[in-house]
N, C-alpha and C positions, 0 to 999 in steps of 0.2 A: 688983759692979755699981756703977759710977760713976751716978748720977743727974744729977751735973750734966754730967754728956756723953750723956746717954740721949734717947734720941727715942720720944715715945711715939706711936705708929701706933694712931688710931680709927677701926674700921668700924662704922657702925652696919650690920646684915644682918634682910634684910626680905624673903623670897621670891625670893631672885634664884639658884638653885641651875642656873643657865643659862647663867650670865656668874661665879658665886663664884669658881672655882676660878683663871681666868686674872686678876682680880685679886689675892689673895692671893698667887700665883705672883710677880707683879713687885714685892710687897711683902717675900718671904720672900729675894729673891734682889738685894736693894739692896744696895750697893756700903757702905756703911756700914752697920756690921753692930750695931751700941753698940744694937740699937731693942727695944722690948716693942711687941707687936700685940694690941690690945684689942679683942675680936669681941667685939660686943652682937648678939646676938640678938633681935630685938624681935619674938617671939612667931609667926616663919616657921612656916608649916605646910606647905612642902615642904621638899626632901632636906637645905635650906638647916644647918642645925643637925647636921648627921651630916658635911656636909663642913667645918663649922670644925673639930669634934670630932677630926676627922682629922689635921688642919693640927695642933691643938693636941700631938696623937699624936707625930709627925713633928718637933718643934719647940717647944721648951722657953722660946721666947720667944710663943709665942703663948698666949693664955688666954682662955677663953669666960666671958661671962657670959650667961644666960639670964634672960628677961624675958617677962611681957604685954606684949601690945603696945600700947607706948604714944606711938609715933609717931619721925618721925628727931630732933625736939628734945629729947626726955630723952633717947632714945640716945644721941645725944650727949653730955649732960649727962652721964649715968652715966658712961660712956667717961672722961670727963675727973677723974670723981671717982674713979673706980678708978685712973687711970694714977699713974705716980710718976716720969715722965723730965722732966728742965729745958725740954724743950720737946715742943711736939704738932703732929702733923698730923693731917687729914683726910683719908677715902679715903670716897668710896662706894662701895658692893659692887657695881655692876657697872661701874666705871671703872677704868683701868690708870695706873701712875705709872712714867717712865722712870728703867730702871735704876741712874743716880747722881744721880734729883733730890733725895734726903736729904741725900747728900752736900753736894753743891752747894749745896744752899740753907745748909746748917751752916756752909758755909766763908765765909759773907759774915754770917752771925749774932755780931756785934761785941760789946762789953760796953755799948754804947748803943744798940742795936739792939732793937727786940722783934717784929717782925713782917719776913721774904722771903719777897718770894712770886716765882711764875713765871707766864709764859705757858701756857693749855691751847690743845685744839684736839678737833674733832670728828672729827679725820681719826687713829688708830691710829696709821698709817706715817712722819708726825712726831716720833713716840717715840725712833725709830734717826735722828736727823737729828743729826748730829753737829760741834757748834761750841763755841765760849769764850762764856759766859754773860758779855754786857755790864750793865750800870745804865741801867737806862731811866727810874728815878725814885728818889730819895732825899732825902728830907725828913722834917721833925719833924709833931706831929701835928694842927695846923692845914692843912699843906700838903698830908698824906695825906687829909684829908676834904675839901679844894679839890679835889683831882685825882679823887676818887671822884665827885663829887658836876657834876664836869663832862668827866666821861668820858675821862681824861685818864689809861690807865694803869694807874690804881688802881681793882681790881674788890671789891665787896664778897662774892664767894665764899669761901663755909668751905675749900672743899677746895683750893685753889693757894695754900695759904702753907706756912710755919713759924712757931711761935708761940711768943711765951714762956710760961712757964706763968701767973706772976701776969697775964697779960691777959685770957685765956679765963674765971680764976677770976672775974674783975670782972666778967663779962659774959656768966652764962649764956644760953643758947638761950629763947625766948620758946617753953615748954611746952604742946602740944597746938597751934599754930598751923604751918602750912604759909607759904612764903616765910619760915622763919626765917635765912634767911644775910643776908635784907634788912639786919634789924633791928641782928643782932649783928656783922654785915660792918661795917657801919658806926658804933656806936658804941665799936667793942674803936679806933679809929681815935682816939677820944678818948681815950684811956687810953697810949698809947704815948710811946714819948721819940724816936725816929727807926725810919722804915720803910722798906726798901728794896727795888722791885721788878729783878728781870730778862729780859732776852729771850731768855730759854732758855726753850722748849716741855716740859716735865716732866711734864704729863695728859693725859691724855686723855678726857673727858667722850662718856659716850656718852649718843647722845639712843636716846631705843627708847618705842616705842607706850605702854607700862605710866606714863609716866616724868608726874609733876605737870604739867609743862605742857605736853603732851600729851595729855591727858583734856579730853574734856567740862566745858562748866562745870557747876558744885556751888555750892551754897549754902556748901563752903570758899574759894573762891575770895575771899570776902568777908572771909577774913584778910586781907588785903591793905590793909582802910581802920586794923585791929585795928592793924597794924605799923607803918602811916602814924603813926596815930595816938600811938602810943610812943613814935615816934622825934621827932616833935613836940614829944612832955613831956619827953623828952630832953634837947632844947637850946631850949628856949622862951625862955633866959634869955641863949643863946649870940649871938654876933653874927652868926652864920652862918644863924640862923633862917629868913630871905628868903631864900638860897641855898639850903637845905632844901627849902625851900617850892617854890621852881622846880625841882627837881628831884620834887619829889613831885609836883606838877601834873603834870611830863612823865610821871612812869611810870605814873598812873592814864585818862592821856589814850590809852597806849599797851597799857594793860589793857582799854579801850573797842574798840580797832581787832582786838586780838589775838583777845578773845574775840567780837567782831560784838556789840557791844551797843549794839541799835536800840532807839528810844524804845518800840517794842513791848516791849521785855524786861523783865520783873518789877523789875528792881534800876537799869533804864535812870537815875530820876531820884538816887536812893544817888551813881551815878556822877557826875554834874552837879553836885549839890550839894558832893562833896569837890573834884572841879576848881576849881568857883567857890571854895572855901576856899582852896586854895590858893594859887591864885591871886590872891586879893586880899591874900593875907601876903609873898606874894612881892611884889607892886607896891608896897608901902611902901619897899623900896629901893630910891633912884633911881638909882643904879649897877647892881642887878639888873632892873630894869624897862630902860634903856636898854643892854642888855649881850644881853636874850631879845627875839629877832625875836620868835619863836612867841607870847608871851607879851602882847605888844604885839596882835598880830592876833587873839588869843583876846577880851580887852580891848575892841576895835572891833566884835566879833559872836560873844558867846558862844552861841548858839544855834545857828551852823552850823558852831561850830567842828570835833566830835566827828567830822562827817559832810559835811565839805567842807575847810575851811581845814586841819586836822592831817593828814590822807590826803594833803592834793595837797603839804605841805611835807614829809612825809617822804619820797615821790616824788622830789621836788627834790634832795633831801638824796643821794638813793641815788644819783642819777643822776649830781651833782656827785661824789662820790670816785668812781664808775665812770671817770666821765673822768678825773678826778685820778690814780689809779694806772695810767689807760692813759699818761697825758703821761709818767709816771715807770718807766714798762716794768713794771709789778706784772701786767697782765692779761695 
C-alpha cells in the first residue's frame, strides 16, 4: 500500500442504519480504488454497527472503530488519527458521493495544492449527470478565505473536498460542539498553499428531519456564538478580521430569522448583543463598511433590524437572482 496515493475515506456513523448501507455502497464502488474507509462508530444503538461490521466482512479496506458516543467532532477527529492515506475525505453516513468523485478530485491534487473540492446538491439524480469537471476557483490562501467569506465559491463544508493530510492535522474539529465545519471549514483555509474548486456535483447531502438543522432549537444551538467566538481569536491579529466580522454578523443575523427569535425568546438579547459585536468590528473598516449595504442599514436602526430591515433585504435579495437566472434561461 502506497500511502502517498491512498485516500482516506471518513464516516463518522451515528444511528442512521436507514440511509448506512446506500452510502457505504457508492464509497466501496469508487472508481479509484487506492482508498482505506474508516467507520467510527459513535456509539449507534441501532443495526448501525452490525452493517459496518459487514462491509468490514466483505472488504479488506474497510475498518471499524467503535466509540461512546461522543459527538461528529471527535468522530472525526478519531477518523483522521486512525487513518494513514496522503489524503482525506469526508462522507456522512447518510449521504452519497458520485462514483468517480475520488478520482476526480485526485486528478487536480497538484504538488501545490492541498485542498479540491466540488459542488453538492440536495437532489440524488445529479450524481449520474455526466460532464468534464471545470475550475471554478483557484487560488492561494488569502483568496480561498475572500471567496468563503463572501460567498464566492468557496464553502466551508467538511464533506465536498479532498484534503491534504498535514491541513486537517493543523486543525482538528472543535470537540463536543455542533456547527463544527464552521470553525475548521474555515480556518484549515489559512493553513494551505493553493486551493482549488470545481463544477462537478460529486455529493449529495441529504437533508432528512433527524438532521442539526432541522431540530428544534436547544440550548446547543448556542455553539454557534462558542464557534463565532474562536474564529475571532483566530484572526484577531489578521487583516481580514473586519471581513470576518461581516460575515459573522450575517450568519448570526440569519441564525435569528432561521430559528424565529423574537425579543420573547430566552436568548433573544445573547443574539443582539453578538450582532451589535460584530458589527461594530466590522465598521472599523472603511472599505468593508462601504462594500455591506446590510451592514450600513443595520448601523441606522439596530433595533428593527432583526425584525424588519434583514427579512425585507433578504427578500430582495431572493427575488433579484430569481429574476436574474430567469433573464439567463436558469428558471
Amino acid at each position: 500500500m502506497d500511502v502517498h496515493k491512498l485516500i482516506s475515506v471518513i464516516v463518522p456513523v451515528y444511528n442512521v442504519e436507514e440511509y448506512l448501507e446506500e452510502c457505504l455502497e457508492s464509497i466501496k464502488h469508487q472508481t479509484y480504488t487506492d482508498i482505506e474507509v474508516i467507520l467510527v462508530n459513535d456509539g449507534s444503538t441501532d443495526n448501525s454497527k452490525e452493517i459496518c461490521e459487514k462491509y468490514c466482512r466483505q472488504d479488506n479496506r474497510f475498518k471499524l472503530i467503535n466509540q461512546e458516543n461522543q459527538g461528529l467532532s471527535e468522530a472525526r477527529n478519531v477518523g483522521v488519527r486512525e487513518s494513514i492515506g496522503e489524503y482525506i475525505y469526508f462522507v456522512d453516513s447518510d449521504d452519497v458521493i458520485k462514483v468517480d468523485i475520488l478520482e476526480t478530485l485526485l486528478s487536480f491534487m497538484k504538488d501545490d495544492v492541498d485542498i479540491v473540492g466540488c459542488n453538492h446538491s440536495t437532489n440524488k439524480e445529479d450524481l449520474i449527470l455526466q460532464t468534464s469537471p471545470n475550475i471554478v476557483f483557484q487560488g492561494n490562501s488569502s483568496e480561498a478565505i475572500a471567496s468563503c467569506l463572501n460567498y464566492r465559491g468557496v464553502t466551508y463544508f467538511a464533506w465536498d473536498k479532498l484534503y491534504r493530510r498535514r491541513i486537517l492535522e493543523q486543525v482538528p474539529f472543535l470537540k463536543g460542539l455542533i456547527y463544527e465545519d464552521f470553525y475548521t471549514g474555515i480556518v484549515t483555509l489559512k493553513y494551505i498553499r493553493k486551493m482549488i474548486v470545481l463544477d462537478t456535483i460529486g455529493y449529495y447531502y441529504r437533508i432528512r428531519s433527524g438532521s442539526i438543522m432541522r431540530k428544534k432549537y436547544s440550548e446547543k444551538n448556542l455553539d454557534i456564538f462558542k464557534i463565532c467566538d474562536s474564529l475571532l481569536e483566530e484572526f484577531k491579529n489578521d487583516i481580514i478580521v473586519s471581513e470576518l466580522s461581516k460575515y459573522l454578523f450575517l450568519v448570526i443575523s440569519q441564525h435569528v430569522l432561521f430559528y424565529r427569535i423574537q425579543p420573547d425568546h430566552i436568548y433573544y438579547n445573547i443574539y443582539q448583543d453578538y450582532i451589535a459585536k460584530f458589527a461594530n468590528i466590522a465598521k472599523k473598516s472603511h472599505e468593508v463598511l462601504r462594500s455591506c449595504r446590510v451592514l450600513r442599514w443595520y448601523l441606522c436602526s439596530p433595533k428593527y433590524f432583526t425584525r424588519v430591515t434583514f427579512p425585507l433585504y433578504l427578500r430582495y435579495n431572493s427575488v433579484a437572482k430569481f429574476v436574474k437566472d430567469k433573464v439567463r434561461g436558469n428558471v
